[in-house]
N, C-alpha and C positions, 0 to 999 in steps of 0.2 A: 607795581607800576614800571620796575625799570626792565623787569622782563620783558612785556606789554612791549613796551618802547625798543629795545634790542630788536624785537622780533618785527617792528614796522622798519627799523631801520636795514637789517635785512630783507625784509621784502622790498623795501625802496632800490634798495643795489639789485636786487635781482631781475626790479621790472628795468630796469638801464640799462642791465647786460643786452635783455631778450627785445626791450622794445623803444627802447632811447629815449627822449624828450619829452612826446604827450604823457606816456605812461606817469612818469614822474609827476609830472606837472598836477595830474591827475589826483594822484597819490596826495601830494605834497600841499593842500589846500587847508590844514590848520597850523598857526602861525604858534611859534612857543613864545613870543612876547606880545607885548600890547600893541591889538590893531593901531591904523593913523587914518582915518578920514577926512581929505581937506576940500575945501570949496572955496568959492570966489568970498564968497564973507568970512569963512575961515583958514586963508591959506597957510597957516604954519603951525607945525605942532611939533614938539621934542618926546621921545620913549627912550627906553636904556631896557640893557641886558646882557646878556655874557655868553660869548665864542665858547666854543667847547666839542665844536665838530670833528669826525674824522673821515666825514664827504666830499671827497676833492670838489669844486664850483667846475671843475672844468668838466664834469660828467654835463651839468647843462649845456655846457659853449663852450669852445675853447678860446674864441673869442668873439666878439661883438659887434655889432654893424660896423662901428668906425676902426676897427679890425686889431680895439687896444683886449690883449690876454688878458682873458680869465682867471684868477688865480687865488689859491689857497684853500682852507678849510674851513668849512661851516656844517651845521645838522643835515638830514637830511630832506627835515622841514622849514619850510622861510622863520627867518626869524621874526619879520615881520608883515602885513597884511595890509597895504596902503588900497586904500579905495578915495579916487579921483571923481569928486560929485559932480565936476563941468571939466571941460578941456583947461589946460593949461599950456599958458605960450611960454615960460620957461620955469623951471623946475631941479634946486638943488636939495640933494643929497648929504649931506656932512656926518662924518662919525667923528666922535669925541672920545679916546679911551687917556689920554692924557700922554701919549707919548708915547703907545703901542704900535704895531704894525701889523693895520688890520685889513680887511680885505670887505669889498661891496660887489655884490650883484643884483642887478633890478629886474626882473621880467613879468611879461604884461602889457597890456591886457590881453594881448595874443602871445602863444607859447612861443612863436618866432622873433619878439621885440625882446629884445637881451641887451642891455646893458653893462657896463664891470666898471667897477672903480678906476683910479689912480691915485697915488699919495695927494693929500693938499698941495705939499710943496718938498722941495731939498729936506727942511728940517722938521715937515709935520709927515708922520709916514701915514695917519691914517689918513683911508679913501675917502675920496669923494666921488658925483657922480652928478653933473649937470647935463642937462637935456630939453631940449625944446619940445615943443607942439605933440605934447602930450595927451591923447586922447583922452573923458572922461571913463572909468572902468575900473579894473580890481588886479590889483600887481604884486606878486610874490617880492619881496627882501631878503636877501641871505646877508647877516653881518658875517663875517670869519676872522680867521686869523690864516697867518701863512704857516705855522707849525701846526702840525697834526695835532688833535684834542689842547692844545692850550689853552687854561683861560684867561678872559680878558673881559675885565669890565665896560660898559662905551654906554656911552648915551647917541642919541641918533638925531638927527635935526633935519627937518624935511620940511621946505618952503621955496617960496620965487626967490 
């Protein structure tokens, strides 16, 4: 299996070199943690899992509509698989690794809607990632970290 898995992850870097963004995208459509499904009756759900990438996030974007960088390491599969059952009018992101410094990227439901974290705050480093008027559809999650392959435990919280 970890063969297996090396060898999609060079093919991942390869379609990037030759073909940039959709190829990826393409590619990149099984998530290594637990999907998150929310809707107007169920808008908030929490997952966890563990950074351990050495796929710069900047190979997606370098940076984002609101033109904050891209940045760190994650797989070079989402970590996670958020599917939006109705539009939402705002929409937070939160990762929890307890005082890590971790990295968030959102894209979706078009390969062009890119999102990137930012620390919470001064003294919480990990990302967050609020966003409005959120079309209903199916959005790739990359958790990371900003050191290449390091791991990091995090839980993820994803609600209005």
């Amino acid at each position: 299996m970890g063969i297996l898995r090396q060898r999609y992850g060079v093919v991942a870097l390869a379609l990037l070199a030759l073909g940039g963004l959709g190829s990826a995208a393409a590619l990149a459509q099984t998530a290594n943690f637990a999907p998150i499904t929310l809707s107007s009756g169920q808008p908030t759900a929490t997952v966890s899992g563990t950074t351990a990438g050495i796929f710069s996030v900047g190979n997606l974007a370098m940076r984002d509509q609101r033109g904050t960088i891209c940045v760190g390491f994650a797989d070079a599969s989402p970590s996670h698989i958020l599917t939006l059952q109705d539009p939402m009018a705002q929409i937070t992101l939160q990762v929890n690794s307890g005082g890590s410094d971790t990295t968030l990227l959102l894209q979706g439901p078009t390969d062009s809607l890119i999102r990137c974290g930012e620390d919470s705050g001064r003294r919480n480093l990990d990302d967050r990632i609020q966003a409005q008027n959120l079309p209903a559809g199916t959005y790739r999650i990359w958790v990371g970290s900003h050191d290449q392959g390091q791991r990091i435990n995090y839980s993820l919280t994803v609600g209005p």
